[in-house]
N, C-alpha and C positions, 0 to 999 in steps of 0.2 A: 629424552622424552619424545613421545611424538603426539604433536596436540592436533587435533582438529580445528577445522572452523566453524562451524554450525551443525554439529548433530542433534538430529532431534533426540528431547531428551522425552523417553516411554518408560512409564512402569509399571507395574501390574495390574493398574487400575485399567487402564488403556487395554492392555490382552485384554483381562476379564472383560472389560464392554465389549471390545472385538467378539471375541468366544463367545457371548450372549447372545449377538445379532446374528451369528452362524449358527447358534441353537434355535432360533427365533423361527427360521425361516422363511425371512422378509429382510432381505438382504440391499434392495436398490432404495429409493426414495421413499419414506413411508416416517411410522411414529418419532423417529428415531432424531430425524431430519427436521421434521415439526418442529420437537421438544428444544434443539438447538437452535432454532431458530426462534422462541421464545425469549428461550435465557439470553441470547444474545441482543434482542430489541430491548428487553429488561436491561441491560447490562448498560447498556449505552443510552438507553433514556430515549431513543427512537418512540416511532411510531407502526415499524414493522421490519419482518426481514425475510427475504430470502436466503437461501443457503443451494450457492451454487458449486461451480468446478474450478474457479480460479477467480483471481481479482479482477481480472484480463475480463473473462466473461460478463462479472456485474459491472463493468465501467462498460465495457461495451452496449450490452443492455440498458444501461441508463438512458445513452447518448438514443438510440432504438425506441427506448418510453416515450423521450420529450420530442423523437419523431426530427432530429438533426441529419442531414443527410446532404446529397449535390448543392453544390451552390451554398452551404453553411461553413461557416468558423470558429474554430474550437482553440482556443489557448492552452496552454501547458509550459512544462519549466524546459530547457535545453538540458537541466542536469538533475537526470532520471534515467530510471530504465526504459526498454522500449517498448513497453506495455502503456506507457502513460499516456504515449502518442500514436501508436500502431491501432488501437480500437477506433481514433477521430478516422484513419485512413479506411477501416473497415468499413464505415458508414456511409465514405464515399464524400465527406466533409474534408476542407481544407487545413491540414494541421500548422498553427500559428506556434510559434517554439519564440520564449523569451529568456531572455539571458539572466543571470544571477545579480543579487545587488555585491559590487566588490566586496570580498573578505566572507561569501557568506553562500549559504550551497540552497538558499530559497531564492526564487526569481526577486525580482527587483520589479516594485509596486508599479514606480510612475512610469516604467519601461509598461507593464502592465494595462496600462492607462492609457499610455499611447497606443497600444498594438490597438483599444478595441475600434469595431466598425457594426454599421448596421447589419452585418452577415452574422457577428459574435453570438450563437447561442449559447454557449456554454465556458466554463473554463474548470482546468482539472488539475488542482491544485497537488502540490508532493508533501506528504507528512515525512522527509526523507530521516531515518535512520531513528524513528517515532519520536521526533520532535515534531510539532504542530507548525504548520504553518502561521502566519495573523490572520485568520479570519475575519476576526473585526475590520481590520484596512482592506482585504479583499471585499466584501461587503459594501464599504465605503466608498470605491471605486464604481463597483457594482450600480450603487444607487444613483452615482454621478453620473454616468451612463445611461440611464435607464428612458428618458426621452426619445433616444437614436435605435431602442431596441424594438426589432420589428419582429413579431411570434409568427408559426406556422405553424403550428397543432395547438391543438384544444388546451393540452398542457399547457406549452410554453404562455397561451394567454391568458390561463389564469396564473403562471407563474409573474406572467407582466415583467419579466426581466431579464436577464442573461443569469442561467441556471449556475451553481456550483456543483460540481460531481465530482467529488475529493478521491483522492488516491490515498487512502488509507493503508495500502497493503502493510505499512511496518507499524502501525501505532493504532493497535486493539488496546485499550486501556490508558493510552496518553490522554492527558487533559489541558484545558484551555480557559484560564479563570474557571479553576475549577468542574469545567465542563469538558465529559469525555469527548473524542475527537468527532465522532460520527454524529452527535447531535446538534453539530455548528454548520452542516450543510446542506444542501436538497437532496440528492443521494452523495451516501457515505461506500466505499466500497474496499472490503477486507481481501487477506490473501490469506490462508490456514496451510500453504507450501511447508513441505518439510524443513525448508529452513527458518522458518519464523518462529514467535516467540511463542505462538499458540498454533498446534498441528492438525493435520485432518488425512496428513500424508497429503494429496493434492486438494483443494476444496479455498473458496473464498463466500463471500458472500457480499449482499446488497444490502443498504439497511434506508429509512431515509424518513424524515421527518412532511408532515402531513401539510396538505397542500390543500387549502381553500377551495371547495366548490367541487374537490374530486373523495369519494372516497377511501379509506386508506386498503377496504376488500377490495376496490378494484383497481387499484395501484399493484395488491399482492395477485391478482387473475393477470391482468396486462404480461406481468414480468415472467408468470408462472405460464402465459401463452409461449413468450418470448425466448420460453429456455426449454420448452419440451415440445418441439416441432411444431404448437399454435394448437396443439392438443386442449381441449374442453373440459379434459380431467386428466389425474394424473392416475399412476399404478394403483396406490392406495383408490381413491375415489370408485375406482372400476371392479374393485373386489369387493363393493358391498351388492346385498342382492336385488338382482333387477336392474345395475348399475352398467352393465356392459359397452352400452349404445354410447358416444363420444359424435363429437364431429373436429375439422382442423380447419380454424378459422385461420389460419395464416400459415405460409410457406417459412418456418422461422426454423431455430436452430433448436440443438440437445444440448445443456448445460447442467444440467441436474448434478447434484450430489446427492449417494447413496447412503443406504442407513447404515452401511459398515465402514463410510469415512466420516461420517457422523458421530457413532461410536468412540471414535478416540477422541474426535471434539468434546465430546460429554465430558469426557475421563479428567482432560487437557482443564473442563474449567473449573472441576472444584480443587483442583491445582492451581488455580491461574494468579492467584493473591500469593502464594511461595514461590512459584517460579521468577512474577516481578522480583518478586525484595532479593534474592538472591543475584540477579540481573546488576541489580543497584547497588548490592554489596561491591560486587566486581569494578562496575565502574568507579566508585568511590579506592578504589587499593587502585584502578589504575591513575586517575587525578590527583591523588597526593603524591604518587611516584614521577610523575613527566613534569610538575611544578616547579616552575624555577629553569627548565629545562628549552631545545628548543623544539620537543615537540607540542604542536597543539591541539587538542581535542574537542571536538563540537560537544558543547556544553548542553547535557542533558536533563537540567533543571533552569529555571530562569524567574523571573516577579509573575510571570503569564502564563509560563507555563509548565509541564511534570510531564517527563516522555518516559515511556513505557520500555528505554532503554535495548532496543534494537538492533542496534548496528554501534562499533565504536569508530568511530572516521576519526580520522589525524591528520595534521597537514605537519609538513616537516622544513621550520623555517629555511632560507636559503637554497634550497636545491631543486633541480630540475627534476624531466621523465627520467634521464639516466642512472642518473642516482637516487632516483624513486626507486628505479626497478634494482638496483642493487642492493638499495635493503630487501628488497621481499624477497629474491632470491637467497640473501643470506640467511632470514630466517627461514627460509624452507630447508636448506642445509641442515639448520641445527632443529630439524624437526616441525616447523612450526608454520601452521599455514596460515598464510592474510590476505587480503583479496584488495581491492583496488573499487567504490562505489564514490559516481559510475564515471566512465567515460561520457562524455555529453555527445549526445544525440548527432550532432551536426558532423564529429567525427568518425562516425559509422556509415558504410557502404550503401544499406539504404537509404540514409535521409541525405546521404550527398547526392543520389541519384535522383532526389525530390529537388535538388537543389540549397540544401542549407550548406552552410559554411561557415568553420571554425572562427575561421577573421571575425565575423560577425557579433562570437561572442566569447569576449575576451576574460571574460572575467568567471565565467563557467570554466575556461579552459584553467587558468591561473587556480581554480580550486583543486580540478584534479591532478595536473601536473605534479604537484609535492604529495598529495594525497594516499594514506596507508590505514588498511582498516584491519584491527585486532581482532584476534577469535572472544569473543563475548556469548556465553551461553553457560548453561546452568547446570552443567556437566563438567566445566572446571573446579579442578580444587584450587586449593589457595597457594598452597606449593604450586603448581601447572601457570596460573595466576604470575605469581614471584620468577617464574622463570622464562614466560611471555616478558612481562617487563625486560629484566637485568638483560638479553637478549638484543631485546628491542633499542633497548638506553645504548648499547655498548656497539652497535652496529650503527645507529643514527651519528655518535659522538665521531665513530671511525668515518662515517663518509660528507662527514663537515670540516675532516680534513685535508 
C-alpha cells in the first residue's frame, strides 16, 4: 500500500463551486468570500470574521489591530510551529516562548504566570492537533495580571487586559465546555491549508468576539484596511456605480482571500459534519488498537473538552530521537508516511539565533523526542486504517528491543 499523510480530501461538490466562480466572472475577493465569512462567525458563535490567506496572516493582523509592536511582549508555547511565534517577530514585538507542563504538548500555566511583565500585551495560545487549550486558567492568569498591564492603543484599553489571540490553525470545530474554540478568545485565528481538516487550498481566516466601546463594523474595516494595502474599499465595493474613488489610509499589506479559494470552502462546509465523524471513527480504531500497548496517543476527547480530531501525535514509551526516527523510516519503507509535530521552536536555526535554547526547555524537548504522528484523514479506508496500525504495533515492538 502506499498511504499518504494529509491529502486533502475534494469532491465534486468543491469542482462544481470551483467551476461556478470561473463561470461567475468574479474570481478574487467578492460574494463568495462574504458568504464564508458569515457561515463561519455563525459556525463558531463569534461576532465576525474575516477570511484571509493564511493563519499566519490573521495572527499577524490581530497582533496589528490591538496596535502591539517595538518595545511589546507576546507569549506563546515553545512546542508549535513557527507561525505561532514568527508574526510576534513581524510586528517588531519581543517573542516570549514557554515551555510545556511535563507529559503534556500545552505550555505549562504557572510557567505562564511567571513569564508575564508589564510589556505582556498579548498571548497566543496552540489548539495543537485540535485539542483546546484551558482557556478558562489562561483567563485566570489573565485576570491575575491584569493590575501590571499597561495598554497603548485605544483597543488594548478598552480591552483593559493582556489580549488572547489563539492559534486555532488545527481546531475549526473543537469544543470547550461545549463552546466551539474561536468563541473562547479576543481574536480566534484559523488555517484552511491544504492539509487541514477543512480546505481553501491556501486561506485562513480571523474571527473574534466583540469588544466593549468598539464596534464590531469597525473591527471588520480595521482588519479589512490591514490585509488589502489600507485600501478604503475593496474590488467588490468599487464595481458599484460611481463607486471608483478609494483612498489608502495606511501603508499595510495584501492578505485577502479570493472568491475561487473560497469556493471550495463553501463546498468543504456542508461537508464539514461528515468529514468530522469520520476523523473520529479513525481515531477511535486507532485507540482501541495501541491499548494496552506502549504507544501513547494524545487523547482527543476529555470532561472539557471534544477536538475536531486533527493531527494523531504518539509518543512511544522508552525510546529516544534515534529510534524515533527508525520507526518513521520503517514505516516509509513499508509505504506509509508520518511526520513528526513539532520540533520546538528553541531547536530551530532561527530562534537559536534570537537566542532560545533547548536546555531551557526540557520538557517540550522530552515530548517530541519519542514523538510519531499517524496519517489521520478521511481518505483512509479501514483496511489502509488496519494496515497503518499492524505496521506501526510491529515496528515500535521491534525497536523496544
Amino acid at each position: 500500500m502506499k498511504i499518504q499523510f494529509s491529502p486533502p480530501d475534494i469532491s465534486q461538490e468543491e469542482i462544481d463551486e470551483v467551476v461556478d466562480t470561473l463561470k461567475s466572472g468574479w474570481i478574487t475577493t467578492g460574494p463568495k468570500t462574504k458568504e464564508l465569512e458569515k457561515l463561519i462567525t455563525k459556525y463558531l458563535n463569534t461576532n465576525g470574521t474575516v477570511c484571509l490567506n493564511s493563519a499566519t496572516a490573521a495572527m499577524e493582523v490581530a497582533l496589528r489591530l490591538l496596535g502591539i509592536g517595538e518595545g511589546d511582549e507576546v507569549i506563546t508555547s515553545a512546542y508549535t510551529y513557527t507561525a505561532s511565534a514568527s508574526v510576534i517577530n513581524h510586528v517588531g514585538a519581543k517573542i516570549v516562548l514557554i515551555d510545556t507542563k511535563k507529559d503534556s504538548y500545552m505550555m505549562d500555566y504557572e510557567k505562564l504566570s511567571e513569564a508575564i511583565t508589564e510589556n505582556t500585551k498579548a498571548i497566543i495560545p496552540v489548539d495543537i492537533a485540535g485539542v483546546p487549550v484551558d482557556y478558562d486558567r489562561i483567563k485566570d492568569v489573565i485576570l491575575k495580571k491584569k493590575s501590571i498591564f499597561k495598554p497603548n492603543s485605544d483597543i488594548q484599553k478598552l480591552l483593559g487586559r493582556i489580549a488572547i489571540v489563539s492559534d486555532n490553525a488545527h481546531s475549526l470545530g473543537s469544543t470547550y465546555y461545549n463552546r466551539k474554540s474561536g468563541s473562547l478568545s479576543d481574536f480566534a485565528n484559523y488555517s484552511f491549508h491544504a492539509v487541514k481538516n477543512f480546505t481553501t487550498a491556501e486561506g485562513g481566516a480571523i474571527s473574534w468576539k466583540s469588544i466593549s466601546g468598539i464596534e464590531d463594523e469597525e473591527i471588520y474595516k480595521r482588519i479589512q484596511l490591514l490585509s488589502l494595502h489600507g485600501q478604503n474599499k475593496d474590488a467588490l465595493a468599487k464595481t458599484k456605480l460611481g463607486s471608483w474613488e478609494y483612498d489608502i489610509i495606511g501603508l499595510n499589506y495584501k492578505y485577502n482571500m479570493p472568491d475561487l479559494t473560497a469556493a471550495i470552502g463553501l463546498a468543504q462546509f456542508r461537508r464539514y459534519d461528515g468529514l468530522l465523524k469520520r476523523r473520529k471513527e479513525i481515531i477511535k480504531m486507532y485507540d482501541n488498537a495501541f491499548e494496552g500497548t506502549s504507544i501513547n496517543p494524545l487523547k482527543h476527547t476529555g470532561d472539557n473538552y471534544n477536538s475536531n480530531g486533527h493531527l494523531y501525535l504518539s509518543r512511544i514509551d522508552g525510546i529516544e530521537e534515534d529510534r524515533r526516527n527508525r520507526i518513521i523510516e520503517g514505516m516509509s519503507e513499508r509505504g506509509i508516511a508520518t511526520n513528526v509535530h513539532y520540533k520546538p521552536l528553541p531547536m530551530l536555526t532561527a530562534y537559536k539565533n534570537l537566542g532560545f535554547d533547548i536546555e531551557h526547555y526540557p520538557n517540550a524537548y522530552n515530548q517530541y523526542k519519542n514523538e510519531i504522528t499517524l496519517p489521520l484523514h478521511t481518505l483512509l479506508t479501514d483496511e489502509e486504517v488496519n494496515y497503518v496500525i499492524d505496521n506501526f504495533k510491529e515496528l515500535v515492538e521491534n525497536a523496544a528491543k
